[in-house]
Structure formats: C-alpha cells, structure tokens
C-alpha positions in Angstrom: 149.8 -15.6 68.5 146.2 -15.4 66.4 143.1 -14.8 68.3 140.1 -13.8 67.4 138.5 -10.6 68.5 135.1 -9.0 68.3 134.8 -5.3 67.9 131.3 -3.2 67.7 130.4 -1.1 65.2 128.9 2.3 65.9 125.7 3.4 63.5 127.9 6.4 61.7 128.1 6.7 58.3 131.8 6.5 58.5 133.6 3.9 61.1 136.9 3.7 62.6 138.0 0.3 65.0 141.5 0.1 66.0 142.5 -3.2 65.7 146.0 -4.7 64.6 147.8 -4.1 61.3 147.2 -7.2 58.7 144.4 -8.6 60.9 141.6 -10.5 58.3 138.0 -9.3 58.8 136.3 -12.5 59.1 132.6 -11.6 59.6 129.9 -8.5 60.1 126.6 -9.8 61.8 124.1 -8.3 64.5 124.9 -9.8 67.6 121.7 -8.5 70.5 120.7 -5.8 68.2 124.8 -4.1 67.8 126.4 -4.6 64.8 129.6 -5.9 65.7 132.8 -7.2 63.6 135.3 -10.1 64.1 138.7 -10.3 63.0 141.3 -12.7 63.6 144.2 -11.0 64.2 148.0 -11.2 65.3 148.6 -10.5 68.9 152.0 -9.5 68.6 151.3 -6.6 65.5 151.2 -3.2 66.0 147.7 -1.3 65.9 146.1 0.0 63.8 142.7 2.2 62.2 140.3 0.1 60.3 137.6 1.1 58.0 133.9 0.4 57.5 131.5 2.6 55.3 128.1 2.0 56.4 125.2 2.7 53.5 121.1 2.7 54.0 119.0 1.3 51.1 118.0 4.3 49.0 121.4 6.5 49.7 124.3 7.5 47.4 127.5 5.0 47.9 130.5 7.1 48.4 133.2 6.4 46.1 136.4 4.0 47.5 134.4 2.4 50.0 136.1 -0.4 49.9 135.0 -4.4 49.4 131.3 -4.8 49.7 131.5 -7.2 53.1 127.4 -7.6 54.1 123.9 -6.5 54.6 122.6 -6.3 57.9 119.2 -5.2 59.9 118.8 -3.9 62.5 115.5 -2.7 64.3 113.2 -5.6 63.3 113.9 -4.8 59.7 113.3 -0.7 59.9 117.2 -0.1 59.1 118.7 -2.0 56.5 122.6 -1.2 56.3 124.9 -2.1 53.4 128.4 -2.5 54.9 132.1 -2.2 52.9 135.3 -2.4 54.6 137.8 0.3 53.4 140.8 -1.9 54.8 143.5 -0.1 56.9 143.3 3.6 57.4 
C-alpha cells in the first residue's frame, strides 16, 4: 500500500531520514517555520537512509550532492537554504 508521509528536516549541513527503500521524494517546503519533506512511499518496503545536502547562499557545494530539489527560507528570509537530495544512503 502507498501513503504519503511527511518527514522534518533538521538544519545540518548533512541529513539523514529513514524512510522506505524506492519511496519518491515528492516535495521540500517550510511548513510553521521546519523544513520538512514528503514522500510517497510503499508501506510494505523495507527501510531505509535517505539523503539531503543542505547549502546557504554564499557556501561551497560539496561534490555528489545529488539532484538539486528546492530553495527554501526560513527565518523571515535571514537563512536561505539550497536543498539536493543524495537519494538512498
């Protein structure tokens, strides 16, 4: 069975979610000031690490970060974060 499940984001250069294998990253938006991610995923797969590589404006991107997914603010503008998705870890 598919359902879709939110998952938040900590404010770390380098972010690990466990989720479930093969599940599709459908969105990264600020929800009440926490970035948060949604996936729709398979219920009945096994779990797994995910990936995020969070970047400010201004610093170096690490190489293999992934697919480029958004850019978000947080703070009323103060911290602008650029967010890739490194897949499964």
């Amino acid at each position: 069975m598919k359902k879709i499940f939110k998952y938040e984001l900590m404010l770390t250069d380098e972010v690990f979610i466990t989720s479930r294998k093969n599940a599709k990253l459908l969105s990264v938006q600020v929800q009440h000031g926490k970035l948060c991610a949604w996936f729709e995923v398979d219920t009945k797969s096994s779990s797994v690490s995910h990936r995020f590589t969070l970047v400010g404006t201004g610093h170096e991107v690490p190489e293999n970060v992934g697919q480029y997914v958004t850019t978000v603010q947080l703070g009323g503008g103060s911290l602008v974060l650029h967010v890739y998705y490194g897949g499964e870890a």
